[in-house]
BABA-435320 format. One record per residue: residue in three letters; y negated, x negated, z of N, C-alpha, C in turn. Coordinates in nm, 2 decimals. Layout:
// residues N
PT:drenvo:n_py:n_px:n_pz:ca_py:ca_px:ca_pz:c_py:c_px:c_pz
PT:ala:Y:X:Z:Y:X:Z:Y:X:Z
...
//
This chain:
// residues 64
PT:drenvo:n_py:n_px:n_pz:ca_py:ca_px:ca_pz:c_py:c_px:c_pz
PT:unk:0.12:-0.08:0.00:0.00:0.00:0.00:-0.13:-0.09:0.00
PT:unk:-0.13:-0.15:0.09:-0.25:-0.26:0.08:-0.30:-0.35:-0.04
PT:unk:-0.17:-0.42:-0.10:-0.17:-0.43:-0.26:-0.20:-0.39:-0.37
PT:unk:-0.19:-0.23:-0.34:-0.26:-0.10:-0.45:-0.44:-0.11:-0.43
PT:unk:-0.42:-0.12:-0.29:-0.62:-0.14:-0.25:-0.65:-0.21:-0.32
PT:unk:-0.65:-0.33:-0.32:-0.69:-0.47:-0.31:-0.68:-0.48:-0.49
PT:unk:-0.61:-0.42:-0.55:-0.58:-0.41:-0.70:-0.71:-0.31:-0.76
PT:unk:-0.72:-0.22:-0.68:-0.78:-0.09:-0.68:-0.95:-0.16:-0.70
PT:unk:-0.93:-0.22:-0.58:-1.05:-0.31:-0.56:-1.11:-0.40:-0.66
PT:unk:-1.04:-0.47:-0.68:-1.08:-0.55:-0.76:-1.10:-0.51:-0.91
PT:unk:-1.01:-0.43:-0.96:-1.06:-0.34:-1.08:-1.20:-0.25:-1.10
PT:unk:-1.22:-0.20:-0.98:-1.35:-0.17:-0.99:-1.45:-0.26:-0.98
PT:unk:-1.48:-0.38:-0.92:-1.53:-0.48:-0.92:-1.58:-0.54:-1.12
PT:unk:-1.43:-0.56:-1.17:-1.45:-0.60:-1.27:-1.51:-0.46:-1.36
PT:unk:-1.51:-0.35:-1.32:-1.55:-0.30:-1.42:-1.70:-0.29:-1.42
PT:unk:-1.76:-0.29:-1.28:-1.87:-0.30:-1.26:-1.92:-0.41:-1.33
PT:unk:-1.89:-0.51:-1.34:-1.93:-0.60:-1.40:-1.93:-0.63:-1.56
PT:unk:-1.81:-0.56:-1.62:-1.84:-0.53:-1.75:-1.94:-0.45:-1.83
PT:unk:-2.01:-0.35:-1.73:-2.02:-0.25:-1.77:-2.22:-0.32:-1.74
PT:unk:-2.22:-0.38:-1.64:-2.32:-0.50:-1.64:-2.39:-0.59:-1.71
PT:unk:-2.24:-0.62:-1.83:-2.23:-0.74:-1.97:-2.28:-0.62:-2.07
PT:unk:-2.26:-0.51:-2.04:-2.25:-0.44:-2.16:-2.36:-0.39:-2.18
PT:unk:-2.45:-0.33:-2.06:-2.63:-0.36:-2.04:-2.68:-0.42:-2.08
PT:unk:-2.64:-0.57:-2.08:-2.73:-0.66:-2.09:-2.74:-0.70:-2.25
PT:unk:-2.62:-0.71:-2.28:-2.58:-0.73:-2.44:-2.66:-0.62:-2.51
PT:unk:-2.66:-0.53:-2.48:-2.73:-0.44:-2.56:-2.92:-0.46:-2.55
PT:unk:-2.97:-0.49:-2.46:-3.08:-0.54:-2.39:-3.13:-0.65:-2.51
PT:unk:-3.03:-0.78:-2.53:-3.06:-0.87:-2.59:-3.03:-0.87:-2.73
PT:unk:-2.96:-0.77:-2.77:-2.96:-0.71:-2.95:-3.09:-0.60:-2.96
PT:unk:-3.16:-0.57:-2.88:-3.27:-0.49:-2.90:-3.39:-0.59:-2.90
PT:unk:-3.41:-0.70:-2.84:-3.49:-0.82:-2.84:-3.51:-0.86:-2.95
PT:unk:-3.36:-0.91:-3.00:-3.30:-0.98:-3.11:-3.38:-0.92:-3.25
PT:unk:-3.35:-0.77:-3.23:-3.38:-0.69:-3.38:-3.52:-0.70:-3.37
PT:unk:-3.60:-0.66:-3.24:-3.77:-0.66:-3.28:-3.83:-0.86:-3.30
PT:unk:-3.76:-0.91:-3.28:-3.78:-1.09:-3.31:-3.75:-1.06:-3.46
PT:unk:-3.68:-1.03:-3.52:-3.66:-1.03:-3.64:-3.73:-0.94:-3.73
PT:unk:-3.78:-0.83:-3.69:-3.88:-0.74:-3.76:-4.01:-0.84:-3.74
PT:unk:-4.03:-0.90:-3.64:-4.18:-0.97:-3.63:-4.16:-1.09:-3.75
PT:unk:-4.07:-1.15:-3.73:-4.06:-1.25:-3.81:-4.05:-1.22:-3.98
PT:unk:-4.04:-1.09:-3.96:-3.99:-1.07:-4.13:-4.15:-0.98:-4.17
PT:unk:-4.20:-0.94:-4.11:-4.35:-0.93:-4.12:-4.45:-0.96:-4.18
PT:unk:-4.42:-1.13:-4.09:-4.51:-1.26:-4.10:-4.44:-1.31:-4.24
PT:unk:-4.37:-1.33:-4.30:-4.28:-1.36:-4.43:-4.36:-1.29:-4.49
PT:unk:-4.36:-1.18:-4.50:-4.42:-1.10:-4.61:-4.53:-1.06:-4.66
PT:unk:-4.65:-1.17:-4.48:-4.80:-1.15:-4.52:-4.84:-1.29:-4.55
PT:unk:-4.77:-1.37:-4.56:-4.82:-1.53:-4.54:-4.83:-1.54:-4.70
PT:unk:-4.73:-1.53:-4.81:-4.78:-1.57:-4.94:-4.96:-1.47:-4.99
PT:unk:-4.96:-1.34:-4.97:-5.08:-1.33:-5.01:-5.22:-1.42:-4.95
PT:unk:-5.20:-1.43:-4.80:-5.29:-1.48:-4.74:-5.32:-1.59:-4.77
PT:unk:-5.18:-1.69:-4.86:-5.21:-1.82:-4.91:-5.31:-1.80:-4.98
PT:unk:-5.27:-1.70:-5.09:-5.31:-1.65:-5.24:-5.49:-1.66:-5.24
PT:unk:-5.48:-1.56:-5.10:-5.64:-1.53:-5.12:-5.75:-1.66:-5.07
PT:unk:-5.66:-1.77:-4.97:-5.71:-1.92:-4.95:-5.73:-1.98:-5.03
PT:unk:-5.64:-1.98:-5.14:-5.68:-2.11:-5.24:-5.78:-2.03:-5.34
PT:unk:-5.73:-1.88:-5.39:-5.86:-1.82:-5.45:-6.00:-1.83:-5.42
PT:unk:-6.04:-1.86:-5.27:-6.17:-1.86:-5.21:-6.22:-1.99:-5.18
PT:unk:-6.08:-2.07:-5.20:-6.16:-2.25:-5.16:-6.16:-2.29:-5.34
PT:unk:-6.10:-2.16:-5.44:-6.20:-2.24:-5.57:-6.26:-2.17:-5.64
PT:unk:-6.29:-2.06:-5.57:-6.47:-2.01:-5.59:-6.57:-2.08:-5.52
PT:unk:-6.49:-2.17:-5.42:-6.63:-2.24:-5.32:-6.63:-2.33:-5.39
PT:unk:-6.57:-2.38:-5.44:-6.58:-2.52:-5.50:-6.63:-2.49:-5.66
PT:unk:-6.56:-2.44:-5.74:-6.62:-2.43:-5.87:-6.75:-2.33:-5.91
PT:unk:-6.75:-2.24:-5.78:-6.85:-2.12:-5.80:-7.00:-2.20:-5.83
PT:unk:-7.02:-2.29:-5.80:-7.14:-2.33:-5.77:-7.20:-2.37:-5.89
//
């Protein structure tokens, strides 16, 4: 009988603790996806931004 506890016990232990990993894991794939929408963002505004720098540094330069 005491063997069944202590089994008993311990299984709930572990599951608490799975269920802990399984919080967190999901916590850090929600991170994960908004890091990657930020970064795919930034990808997508950086070439025009170049575009409009060099257009503007050779109007400053040849405009004159």
């Amino acid at each position: 009988m005491n063997n069944e506890v202590e089994v008993a016990s311990r299984l709930a232990r572990i599951e608490a603790r799975l269920d802990e990993l399984v919080r967190l894991n999901q916590s850090r794939g929600e991170d994960h996806e908004q890091r990657i929408r930020t970064l795919e963002r930034w990808r997508y505004a950086i070439p025009p931004t170049v575009v409009a720098a060099v257009i503007s540094a050779l109007v400053a330069i040849f405009g004159k």
